[in-house]
NUKOLDO-511167 format. One record per residue (C-alpha): residue in one letter; x, y negated, z negated. Coordinates in nm, 4 decimals, padded with zeros to 6 digits. Layout:
<nodes>
   type         c1         c2         c3
      A          X          Y          Z
...
</nodes>
This chain:
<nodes>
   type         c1         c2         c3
      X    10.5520   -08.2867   -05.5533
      X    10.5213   -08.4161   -05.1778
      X    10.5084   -08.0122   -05.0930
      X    10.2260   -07.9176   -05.3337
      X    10.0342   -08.2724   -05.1902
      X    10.1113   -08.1286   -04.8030
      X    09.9764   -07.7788   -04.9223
      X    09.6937   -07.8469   -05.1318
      X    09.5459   -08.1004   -04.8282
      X    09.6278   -07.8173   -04.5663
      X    09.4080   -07.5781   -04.7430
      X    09.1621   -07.8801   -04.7852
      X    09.1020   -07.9286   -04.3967
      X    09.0959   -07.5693   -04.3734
      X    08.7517   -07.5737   -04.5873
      X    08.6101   -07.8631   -04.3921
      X    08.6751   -07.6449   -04.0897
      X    08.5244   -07.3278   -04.1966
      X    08.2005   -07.5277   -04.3254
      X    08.1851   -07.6759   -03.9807
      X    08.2229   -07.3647   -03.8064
      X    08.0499   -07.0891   -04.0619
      X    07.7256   -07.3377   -04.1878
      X    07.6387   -07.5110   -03.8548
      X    07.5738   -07.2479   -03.6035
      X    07.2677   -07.2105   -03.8473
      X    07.0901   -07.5171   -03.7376
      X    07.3065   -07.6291   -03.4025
      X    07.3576   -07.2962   -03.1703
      X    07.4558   -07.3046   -02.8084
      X    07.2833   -07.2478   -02.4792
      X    07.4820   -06.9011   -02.4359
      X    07.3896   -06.7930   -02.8160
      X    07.0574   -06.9167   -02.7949
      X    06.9965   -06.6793   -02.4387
      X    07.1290   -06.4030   -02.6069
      X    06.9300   -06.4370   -02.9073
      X    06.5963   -06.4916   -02.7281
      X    06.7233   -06.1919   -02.4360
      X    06.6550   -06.5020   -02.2183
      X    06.7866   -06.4092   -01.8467
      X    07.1575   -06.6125   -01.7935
      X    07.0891   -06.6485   -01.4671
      X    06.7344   -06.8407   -01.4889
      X    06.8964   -07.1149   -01.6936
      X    07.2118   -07.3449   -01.5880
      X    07.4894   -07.4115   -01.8487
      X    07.3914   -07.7954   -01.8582
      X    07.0135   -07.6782   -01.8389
      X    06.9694   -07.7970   -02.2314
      X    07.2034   -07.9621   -02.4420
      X    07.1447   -07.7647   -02.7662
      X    06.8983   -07.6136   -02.9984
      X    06.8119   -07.6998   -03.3296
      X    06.6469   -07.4804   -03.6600
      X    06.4377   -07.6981   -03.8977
      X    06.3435   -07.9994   -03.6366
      X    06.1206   -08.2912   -03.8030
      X    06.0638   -08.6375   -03.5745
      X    05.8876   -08.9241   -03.6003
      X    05.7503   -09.1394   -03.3525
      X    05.6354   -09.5035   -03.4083
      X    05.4557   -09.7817   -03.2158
      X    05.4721   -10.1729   -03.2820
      X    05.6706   -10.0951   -03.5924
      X    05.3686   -09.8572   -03.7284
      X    05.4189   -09.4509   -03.7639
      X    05.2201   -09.2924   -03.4719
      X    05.2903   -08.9055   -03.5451
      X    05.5620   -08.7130   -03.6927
      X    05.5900   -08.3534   -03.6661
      X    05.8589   -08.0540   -03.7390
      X    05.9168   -07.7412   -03.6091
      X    06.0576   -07.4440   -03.6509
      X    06.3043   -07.4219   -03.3420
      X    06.3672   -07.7633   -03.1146
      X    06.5576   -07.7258   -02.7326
      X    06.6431   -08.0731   -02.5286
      X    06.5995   -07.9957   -02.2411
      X    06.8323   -08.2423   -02.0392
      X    06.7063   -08.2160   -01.6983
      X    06.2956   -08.2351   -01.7945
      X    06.4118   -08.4937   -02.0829
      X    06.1548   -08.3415   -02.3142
      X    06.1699   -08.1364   -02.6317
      X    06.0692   -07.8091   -02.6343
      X    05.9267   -07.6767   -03.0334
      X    05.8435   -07.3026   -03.1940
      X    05.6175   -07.3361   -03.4198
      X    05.4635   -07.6745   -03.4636
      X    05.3056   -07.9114   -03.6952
      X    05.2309   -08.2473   -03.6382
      X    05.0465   -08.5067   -03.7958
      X    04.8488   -08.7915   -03.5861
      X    04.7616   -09.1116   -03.8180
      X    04.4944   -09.3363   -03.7640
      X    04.4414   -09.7039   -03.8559
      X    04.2045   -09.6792   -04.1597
      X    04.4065   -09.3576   -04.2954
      X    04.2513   -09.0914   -04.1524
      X    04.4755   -08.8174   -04.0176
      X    04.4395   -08.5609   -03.7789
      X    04.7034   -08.2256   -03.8136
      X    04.7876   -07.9735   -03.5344
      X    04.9451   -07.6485   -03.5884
      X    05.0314   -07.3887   -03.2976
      X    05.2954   -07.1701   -03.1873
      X    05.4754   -07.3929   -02.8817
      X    05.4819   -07.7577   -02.8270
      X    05.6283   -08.0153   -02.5858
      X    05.7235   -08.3443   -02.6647
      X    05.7705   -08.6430   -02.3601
      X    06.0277   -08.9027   -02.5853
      X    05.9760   -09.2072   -02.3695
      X    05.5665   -09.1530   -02.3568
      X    05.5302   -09.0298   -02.6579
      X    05.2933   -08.7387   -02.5730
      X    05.2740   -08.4227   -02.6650
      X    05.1259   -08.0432   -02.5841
      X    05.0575   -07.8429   -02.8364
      X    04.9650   -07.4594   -02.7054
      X    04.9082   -07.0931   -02.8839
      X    04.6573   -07.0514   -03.1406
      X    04.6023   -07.4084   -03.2170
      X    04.4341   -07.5701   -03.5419
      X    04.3189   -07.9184   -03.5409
      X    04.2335   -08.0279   -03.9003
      X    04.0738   -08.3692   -04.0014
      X    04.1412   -08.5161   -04.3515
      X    03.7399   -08.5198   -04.4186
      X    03.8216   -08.1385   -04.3504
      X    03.6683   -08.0682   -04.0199
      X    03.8945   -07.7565   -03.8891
      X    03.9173   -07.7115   -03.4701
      X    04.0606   -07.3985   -03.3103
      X    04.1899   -07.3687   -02.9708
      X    04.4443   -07.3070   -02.7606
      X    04.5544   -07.5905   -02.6165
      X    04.5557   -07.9354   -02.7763
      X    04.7644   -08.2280   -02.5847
      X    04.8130   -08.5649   -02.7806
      X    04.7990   -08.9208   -02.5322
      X    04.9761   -09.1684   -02.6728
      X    04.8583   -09.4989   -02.4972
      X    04.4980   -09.3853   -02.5655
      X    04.5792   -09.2104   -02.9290
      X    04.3715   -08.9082   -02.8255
      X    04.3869   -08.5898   -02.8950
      X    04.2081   -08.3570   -02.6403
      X    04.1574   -07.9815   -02.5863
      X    03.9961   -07.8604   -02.2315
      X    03.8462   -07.5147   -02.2695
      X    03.6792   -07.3553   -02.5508
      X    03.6390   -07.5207   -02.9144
      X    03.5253   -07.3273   -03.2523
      X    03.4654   -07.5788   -03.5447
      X    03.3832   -07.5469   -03.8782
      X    03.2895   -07.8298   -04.0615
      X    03.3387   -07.9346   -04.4616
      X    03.1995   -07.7032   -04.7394
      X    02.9157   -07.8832   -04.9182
      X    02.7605   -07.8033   -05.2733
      X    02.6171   -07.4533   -05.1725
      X    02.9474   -07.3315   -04.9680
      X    02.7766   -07.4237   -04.6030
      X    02.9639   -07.4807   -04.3924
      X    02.8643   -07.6347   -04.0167
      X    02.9787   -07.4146   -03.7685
      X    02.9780   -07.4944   -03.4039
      X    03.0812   -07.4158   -03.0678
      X    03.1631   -07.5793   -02.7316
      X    03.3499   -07.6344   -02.4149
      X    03.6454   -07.9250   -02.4950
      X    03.7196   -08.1493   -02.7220
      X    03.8346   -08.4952   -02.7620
      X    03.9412   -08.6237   -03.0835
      X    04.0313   -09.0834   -03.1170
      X    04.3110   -09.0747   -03.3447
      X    04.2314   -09.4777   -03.3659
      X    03.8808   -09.4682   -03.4588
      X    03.8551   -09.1676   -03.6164
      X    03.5733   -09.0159   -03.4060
      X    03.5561   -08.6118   -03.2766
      X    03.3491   -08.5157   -02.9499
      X    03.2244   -08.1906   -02.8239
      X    03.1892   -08.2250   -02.4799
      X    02.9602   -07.9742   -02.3536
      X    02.7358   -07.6342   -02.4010
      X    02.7346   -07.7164   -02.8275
      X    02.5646   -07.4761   -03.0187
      X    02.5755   -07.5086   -03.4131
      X    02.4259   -07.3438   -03.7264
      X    02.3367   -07.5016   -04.0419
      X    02.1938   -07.3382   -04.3493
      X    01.9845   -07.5520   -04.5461
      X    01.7140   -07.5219   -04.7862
      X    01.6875   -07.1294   -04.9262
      X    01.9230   -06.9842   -04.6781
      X    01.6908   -07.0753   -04.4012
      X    01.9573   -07.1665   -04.1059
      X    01.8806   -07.4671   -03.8456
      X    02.0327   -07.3536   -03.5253
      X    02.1023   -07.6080   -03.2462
      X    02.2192   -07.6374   -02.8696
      X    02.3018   -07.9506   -02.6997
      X    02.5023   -08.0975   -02.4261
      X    02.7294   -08.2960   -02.6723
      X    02.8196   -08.3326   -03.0689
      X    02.9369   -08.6086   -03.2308
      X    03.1474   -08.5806   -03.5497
      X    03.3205   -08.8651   -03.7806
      X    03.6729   -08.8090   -03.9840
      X    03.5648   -09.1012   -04.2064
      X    03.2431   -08.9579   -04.3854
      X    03.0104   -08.6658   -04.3322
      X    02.8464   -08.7198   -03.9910
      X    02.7143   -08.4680   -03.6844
      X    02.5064   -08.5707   -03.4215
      X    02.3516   -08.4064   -03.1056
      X    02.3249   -08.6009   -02.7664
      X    02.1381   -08.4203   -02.4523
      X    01.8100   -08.2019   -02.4288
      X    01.8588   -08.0883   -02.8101
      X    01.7090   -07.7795   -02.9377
      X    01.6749   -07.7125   -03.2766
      X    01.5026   -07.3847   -03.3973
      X    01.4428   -07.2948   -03.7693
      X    01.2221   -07.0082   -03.8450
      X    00.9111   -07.0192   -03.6202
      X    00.9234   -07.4232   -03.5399
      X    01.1038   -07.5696   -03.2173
      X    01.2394   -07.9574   -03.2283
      X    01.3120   -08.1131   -02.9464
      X    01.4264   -08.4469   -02.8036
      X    01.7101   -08.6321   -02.6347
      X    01.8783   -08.7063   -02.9724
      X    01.9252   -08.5804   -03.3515
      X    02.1217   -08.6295   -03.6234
      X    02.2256   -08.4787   -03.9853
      X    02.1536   -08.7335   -04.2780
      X    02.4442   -08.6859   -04.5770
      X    02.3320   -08.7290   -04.9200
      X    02.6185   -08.9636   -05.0084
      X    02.6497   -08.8383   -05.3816
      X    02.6811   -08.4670   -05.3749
      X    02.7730   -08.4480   -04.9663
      X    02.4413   -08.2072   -04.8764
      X    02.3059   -08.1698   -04.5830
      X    01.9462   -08.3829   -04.7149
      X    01.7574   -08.4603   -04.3913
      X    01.7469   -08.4333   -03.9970
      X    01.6682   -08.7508   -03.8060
      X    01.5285   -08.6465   -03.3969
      X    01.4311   -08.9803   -03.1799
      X    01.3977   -09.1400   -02.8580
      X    01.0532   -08.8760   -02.7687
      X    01.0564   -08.5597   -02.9845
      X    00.8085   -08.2621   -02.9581
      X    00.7966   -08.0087   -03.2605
      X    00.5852   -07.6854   -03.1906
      X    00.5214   -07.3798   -03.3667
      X    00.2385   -07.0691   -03.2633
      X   -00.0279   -07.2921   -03.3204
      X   -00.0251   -07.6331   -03.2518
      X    00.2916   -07.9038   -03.1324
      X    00.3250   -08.2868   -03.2407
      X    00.4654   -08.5394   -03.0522
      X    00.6329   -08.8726   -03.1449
      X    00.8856   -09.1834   -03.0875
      X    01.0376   -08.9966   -03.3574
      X    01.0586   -08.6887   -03.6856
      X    01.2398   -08.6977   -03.9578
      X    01.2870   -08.3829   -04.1577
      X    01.3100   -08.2927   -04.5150
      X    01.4780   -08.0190   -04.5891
      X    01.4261   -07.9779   -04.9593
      X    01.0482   -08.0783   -04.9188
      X    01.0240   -07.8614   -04.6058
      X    00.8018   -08.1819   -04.4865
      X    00.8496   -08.3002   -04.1336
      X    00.7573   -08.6608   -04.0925
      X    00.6527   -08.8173   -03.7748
      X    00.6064   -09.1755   -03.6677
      X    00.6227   -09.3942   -03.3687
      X    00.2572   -09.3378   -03.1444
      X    00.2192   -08.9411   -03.3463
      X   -00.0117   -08.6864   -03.2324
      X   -00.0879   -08.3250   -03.2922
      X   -00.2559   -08.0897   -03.0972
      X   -00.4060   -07.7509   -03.1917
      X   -00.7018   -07.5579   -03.0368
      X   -00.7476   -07.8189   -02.7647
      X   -00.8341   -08.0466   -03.0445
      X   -00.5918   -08.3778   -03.0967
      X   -00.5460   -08.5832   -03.3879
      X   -00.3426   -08.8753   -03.4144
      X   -00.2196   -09.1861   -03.6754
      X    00.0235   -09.4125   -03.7517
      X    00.1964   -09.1342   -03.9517
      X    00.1781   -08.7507   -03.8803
      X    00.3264   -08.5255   -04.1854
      X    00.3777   -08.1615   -04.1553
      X    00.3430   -07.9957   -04.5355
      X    00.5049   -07.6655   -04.6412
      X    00.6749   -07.6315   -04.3394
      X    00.3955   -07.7230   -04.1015
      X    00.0884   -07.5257   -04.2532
      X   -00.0510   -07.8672   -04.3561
      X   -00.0984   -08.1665   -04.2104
      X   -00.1514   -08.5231   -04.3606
      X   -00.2716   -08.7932   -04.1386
      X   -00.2451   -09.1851   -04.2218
      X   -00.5420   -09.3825   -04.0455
      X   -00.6416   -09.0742   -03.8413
      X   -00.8089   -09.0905   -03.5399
      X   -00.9580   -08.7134   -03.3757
      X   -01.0794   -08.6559   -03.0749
      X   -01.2831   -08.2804   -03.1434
      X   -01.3826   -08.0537   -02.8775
      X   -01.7805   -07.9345   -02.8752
      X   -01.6416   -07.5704   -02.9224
      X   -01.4405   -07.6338   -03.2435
      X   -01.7609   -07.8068   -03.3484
      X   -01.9264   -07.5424   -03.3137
      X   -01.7228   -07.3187   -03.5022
      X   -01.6466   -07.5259   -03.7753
      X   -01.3010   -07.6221   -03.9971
      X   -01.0519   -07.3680   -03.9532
      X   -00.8693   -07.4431   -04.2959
</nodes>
């Protein structure tokens, strides 16, 4: 009996060996396998260069007892002299206070374990949870600031409202507050916006604004705005949400706008315009001008897409040539 209890545990540690030897090169390899996997050159890298690489990575990093990001990968190397992780094909999600999350795909990333920061390079795609989608190619993570930031250029496409519009828009870098859930364009933005009967509202601007919390873009710096054959401009605009179905309902230009079209141009503190009404509404010290003749009010409206024009308490000031050839509606 002691002979079959010696056997039967000899061919027992035998198994645990083979499982140890057969299974974990799958998920643990060394730095000579690795090299000749990858046709890496021997002599660029140093036998102590990286301590080992790793198939199926997933971390998690944390700070004040709160989860900060986690992330896997396909591939993970430690590198041992750099003390940073180096990832193949990444994914990592950045959490915010109220909820909101930010995720980052790309094909390479490096990971600093003391700092906490992170590079995420190769076809990268920044997604918000309100379902704002950024593309780039480089995206690096800051830990003690909780942003995410991408220097060159940005393509984003913003959520799908009731119609399938989408906003789309364009820039030079990008800086995303993990904390406050707040997106920036930094500079050269130009955007497109279909609203009301395919008719598309196309802007340029130094900066954009965008919010992961609700539906939310705003333009900062000698905005343009251009739909059909009327110009907006101003130092600052925004697109108004309808909060129950999420459509794009108004466009809100202040701080010294000028509208103009072939014929005439109003000016005011402010416009505010109506997609669905195609009404533009003006307020704040309005005028219009057309034919050298000026009209102004406490209100200004543009009808039907500026071919009429509605004037509360208007005041005129006519010259003797339109006088003389009468109304010209």
């Amino acid at each position: 009996m002691k002979k079959y209890g010696r056997w039967i545990l000899g061919v027992l540690l035998f198994l645990v060996v083979v499982e140890i030897v057969v299974i974990a090169p799958d998920s643990i390899n060394t730095a000579e396998e690795s090299t000749e996997a990858e046709g890496i050159d021997d002599e660029s890298i140093s036998d102590d260069s990286f301590k080992q690489a790793m198939q199926g990575a997933h971390a998690v990093g944390t700070s004040e007892g709160k989860k900060e990001w986690e992330l896997w990968a396909d591939e993970a190397f430690d590198f041992s002299s750099e003390q940073d992780w180096t990832l193949a094909n990444v994914k990592a999600v950045f959490t915010g206070d109220d909820g909101v999350f930010f995720t980052v795909t790309g094909k390479e990333g490096f990971v600093e374990p003391e700092s906490k920061n992170m590079k995420i390079k190769g076809n990268v795609i920044t997604r918000s949870s309100n379902g704002y989608v950024f593309r780039s190619e480089t995206v690096r993570y800051t830990s003690a600031s909780r942003l995410l930031t991408s220097p060159g250029k940005v393509r984003v496409t913003g959520p799908r409202d009731r119609n399938g519009d989408s906003l789309k828009m364009s820039g030079v870098g990008m800086e995303a507050n993990v904390a406050v859930s707040r997106m920036e364009i930094l500079d050269k933005v130009k955007a497109s916006k279909a609203v009301k009967d395919e008719k598309v509202a196309r802007i340029r601007s130094k900066r954009a604004l965008l919010s992961g919390k609700r539906r939310m873009a705003s333009f900062h710096g000698n905005v343009v705005i251009d739909m059909e054959d009327m110009r907006i401009t101003g130092p600052d605009a925004e697109f108004v949400y309808d909060k129950t179905n999420k459509m794009v309902e108004s466009m809100y230009v202040k701080n010294g706008v000028k509208v103009s079209d072939a014929l005439k141009y109003a000016t005011s503190d402010n416009v505010k315009v109506l997609f669905e009404e195609e009404k533009f509404v003006f307020r704040g010290a309005p005028r219009v001008v057309q034919n050298n003749d000026e009209l102004t009010g406490e209100e200004i409206v543009f009808l039907n897409g500026g071919k009429r024009v509605k004037v509360q308490k208007v005041r005129a000031r006519v010259e003797e040539d339109s006088m003389k050839r009468g109304p010209q509606q």
